[in-house]
N, C-alpha and C positions, 0 to 999 in steps of 0.2 A: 500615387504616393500611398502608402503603407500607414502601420504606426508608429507612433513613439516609442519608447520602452515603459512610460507610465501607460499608455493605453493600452499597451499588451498584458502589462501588467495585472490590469484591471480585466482585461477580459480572460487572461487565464488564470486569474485567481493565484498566482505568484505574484510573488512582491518584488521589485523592479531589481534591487540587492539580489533573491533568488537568479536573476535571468542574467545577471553581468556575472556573477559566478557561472553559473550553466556557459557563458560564451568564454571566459575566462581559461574554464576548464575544455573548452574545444569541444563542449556540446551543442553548437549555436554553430556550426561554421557556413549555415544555407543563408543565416540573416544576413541579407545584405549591408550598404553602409550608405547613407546619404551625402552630397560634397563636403559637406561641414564633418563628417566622418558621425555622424547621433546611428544609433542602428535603424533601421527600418522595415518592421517587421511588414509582412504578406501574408496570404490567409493560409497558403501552404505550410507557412513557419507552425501555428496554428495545432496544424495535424502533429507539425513533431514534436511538439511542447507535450501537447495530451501525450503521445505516446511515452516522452522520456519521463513525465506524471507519473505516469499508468508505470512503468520502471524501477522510477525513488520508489513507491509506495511499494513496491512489494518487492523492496530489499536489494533490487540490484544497485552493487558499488556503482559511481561515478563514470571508474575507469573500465568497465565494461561495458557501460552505455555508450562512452567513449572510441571504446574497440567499436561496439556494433553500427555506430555513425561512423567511424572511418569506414569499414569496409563497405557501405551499403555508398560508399563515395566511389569507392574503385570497381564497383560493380558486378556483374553476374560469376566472375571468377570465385567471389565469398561467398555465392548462397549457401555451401554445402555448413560453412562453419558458423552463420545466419542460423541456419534452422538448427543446428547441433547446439549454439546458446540458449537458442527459446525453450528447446529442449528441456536442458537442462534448466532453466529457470522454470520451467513449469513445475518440473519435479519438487522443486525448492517452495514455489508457492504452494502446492499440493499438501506437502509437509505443513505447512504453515497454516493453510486451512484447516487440518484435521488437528493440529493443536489448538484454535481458537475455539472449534467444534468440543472438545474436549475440555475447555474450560467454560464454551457452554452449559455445558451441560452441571457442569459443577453449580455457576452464578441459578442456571434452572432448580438446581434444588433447593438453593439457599431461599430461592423467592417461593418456593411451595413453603418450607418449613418455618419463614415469617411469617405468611400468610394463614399459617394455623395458626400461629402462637399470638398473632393480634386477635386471631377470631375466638380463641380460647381465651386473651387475657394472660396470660403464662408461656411459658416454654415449656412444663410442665406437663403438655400433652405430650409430647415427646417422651415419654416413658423417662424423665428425667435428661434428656439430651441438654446440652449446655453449649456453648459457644466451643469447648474444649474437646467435646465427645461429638458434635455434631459432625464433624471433620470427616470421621468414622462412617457416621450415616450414609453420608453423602456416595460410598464406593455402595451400600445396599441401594439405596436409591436410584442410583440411575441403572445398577443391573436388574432390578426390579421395573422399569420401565424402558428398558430397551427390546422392542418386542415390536 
């Protein structure tokens, strides 16, 4: 015997609501079903929770997760359109990395430029920089330490 859908729940850090939607939407179609019909997950289910996780989180719709469990159902016929989604979702998180990076870098200077201005007592070391001009800084800043 398996789990429940609370103790799945709990071990994969979805909440029981999360997983009857994911089966609802025909992201769930490996969980078996117990006589009483309760779902009953196995550790394999497990693997594909984290994966379709690892999926939500970085952006892919539903219904593409969707596609990519049907076909990975019908078997080695879809590897070619398998790898051509990951593909392309790579490129997607890629994107998406290099703008979190890029807002890095932004939050990185904001934490230098407080961190003078408590050690000075003022904002004022800033050659006058202000919450309004510091904005500005911020493109010298990080061209000035990208290096």
């Amino acid at each position: 015997m398996g789990c429940t859908i609370s103790e799945a729940a709990k071990r994969s850090g979805l909440t029981a609501y999360t997983l009857r939607y994911y089966d609802k939407e025909g992201l769930l179609p490996f969980v078996d079903r117990t006589s009483a019909g309760n779902r009953d997950f196995k550790e394999s289910d497990f693997e594909w929770l984290n994966l379709i996780t690892c999926l939500k989180r970085t952006g892919m719709p539903v219904k593409n997760i969707r596609e990519f469990i049907n076909w990975c159902r019908e078997g080695d016929a879809t590897l070619q359109q398998r790898l051509m989604m990951f593909l392309r979702h790579q490129k997607e998180v890629q994107a998406q990395m290099a703008e979190l990076e890029h807002c890095m870098e932004k939050i990185n200077y904001k934490i230098w430029y407080y961190t003078k201005a408590v050690e000075a007592g003022t904002e004022a070391v800033h050659n006058k920089d202000t919450c309004e001009t510091a904005a500005s800084s911020t493109t010298k800043f990080i061209t000035a330490n990208v290096s």
